[in-house]
C-alpha positions, 0 to 999 in steps of 0.5 A: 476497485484495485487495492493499489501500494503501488508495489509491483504486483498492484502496478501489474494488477492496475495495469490489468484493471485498466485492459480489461474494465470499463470502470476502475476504482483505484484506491491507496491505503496510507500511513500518514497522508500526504507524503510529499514522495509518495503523492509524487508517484500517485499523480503519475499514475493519475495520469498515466490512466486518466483517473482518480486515485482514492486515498484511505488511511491504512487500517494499521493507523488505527491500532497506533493511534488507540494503544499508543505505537510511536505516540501518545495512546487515544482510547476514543479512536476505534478499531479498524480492520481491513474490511471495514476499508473495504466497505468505505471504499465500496461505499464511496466508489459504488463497485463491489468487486475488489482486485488484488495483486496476492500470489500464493507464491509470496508467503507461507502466511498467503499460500493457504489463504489463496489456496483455499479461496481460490482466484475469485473469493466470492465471499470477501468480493475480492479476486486476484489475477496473479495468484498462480505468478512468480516475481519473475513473471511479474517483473517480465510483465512490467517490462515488456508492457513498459510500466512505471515504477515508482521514483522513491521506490528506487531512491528509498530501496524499498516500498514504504510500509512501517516506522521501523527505525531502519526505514526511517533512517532512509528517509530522513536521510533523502526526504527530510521534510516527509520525515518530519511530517510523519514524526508530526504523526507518530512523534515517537519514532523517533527513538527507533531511528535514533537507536538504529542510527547509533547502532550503525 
């Protein structure tokens, strides 16, 4: 399985799994299913390598929902951590092993995990291929292989990962009707892009 965001290092590490596997199980972690700009770009990379994108709800969704972060709060909702992704995932695809696109050069936060895991965590059933890269290794890579990179990523300015009121701001701006889809979602998000807006 390939952890798939669709930012650079899991392009390169899709782009390995496809090489060098037999059986690849991509898979997308969301914010707020089917966003018309990010489905776009999924289905290119469906076809490009001839295969089935798996789409999951992010773990942090379920925090949003249970304690109310950008909308009503809802107790019933359970408490999902990222190896219960994990475990949903292997359930649904039957692999175990899941590559990842870390490098220890991405934060102080990740350097210690990946030093002490080492390329091939054992334990977690995860491994990643680029832990010893740097940026420049890994926009050299999508060059000279020719990757795709995704369209909204160059029209948003950046990976679509939060609701803060900044990055809202941008979509609402190019893709009106993905904004108000995610404000079906989280309705209350509203009043980050409104406070970000009049500050600017």
């Amino acid at each position: 399985m390939v952890s798939f965001s669709m930012g650079k290092d899991s392009i390169v590490a899709l782009d390995f799994a496809f090489k060098h596997f037999k059986h690849v199980y991509p898979f997308f972690m969301y914010l707020v299913p089917g966003l018309a700009f990010q489905e776009r770009d999924l289905k290119i990379y469906e076809q490009q390598y001839n295969t089935k994108i798996l789409r999951v709800p992010h773990f942090d969704d379920s925090e949003f929902y249970r304690y109310g972060s950008f909308r009503e709060p809802d107790e019933t909702v359970p408490i999902v951590k990222i190896n219960d992704i994990y475990n949903e995932v292997r359930s649904q695809t039957g692999a175990y092993w899941i590559m990842g696109g870390e490098k220890i050069a991405d934060s102080i936060v990740r350097r210690p995990m990946l030093k002490r895991s080492g390329c091939i965590d054992e334990g977690r059933g995860r491994f990643y291929p680029l832990i010893d890269w740097r940026k420049r290794d890994v926009l050299q890579y999508i060059k000279l292989n020719k990757l795709y990179l995704p369209r909204f990523q160059r029209e948003l300015g950046f990976s679509f990962h939060s609701l803060a009121g900044k990055e809202l701001s941008v979509i609402k701006r190019i893709y009106p009707d993905d904004y108000q889809r995610i404000l079906q979602f989280f309705p209350e998000a509203e009043a980050g892009v409104i406070q970000y807006e009049y500050n600017q």
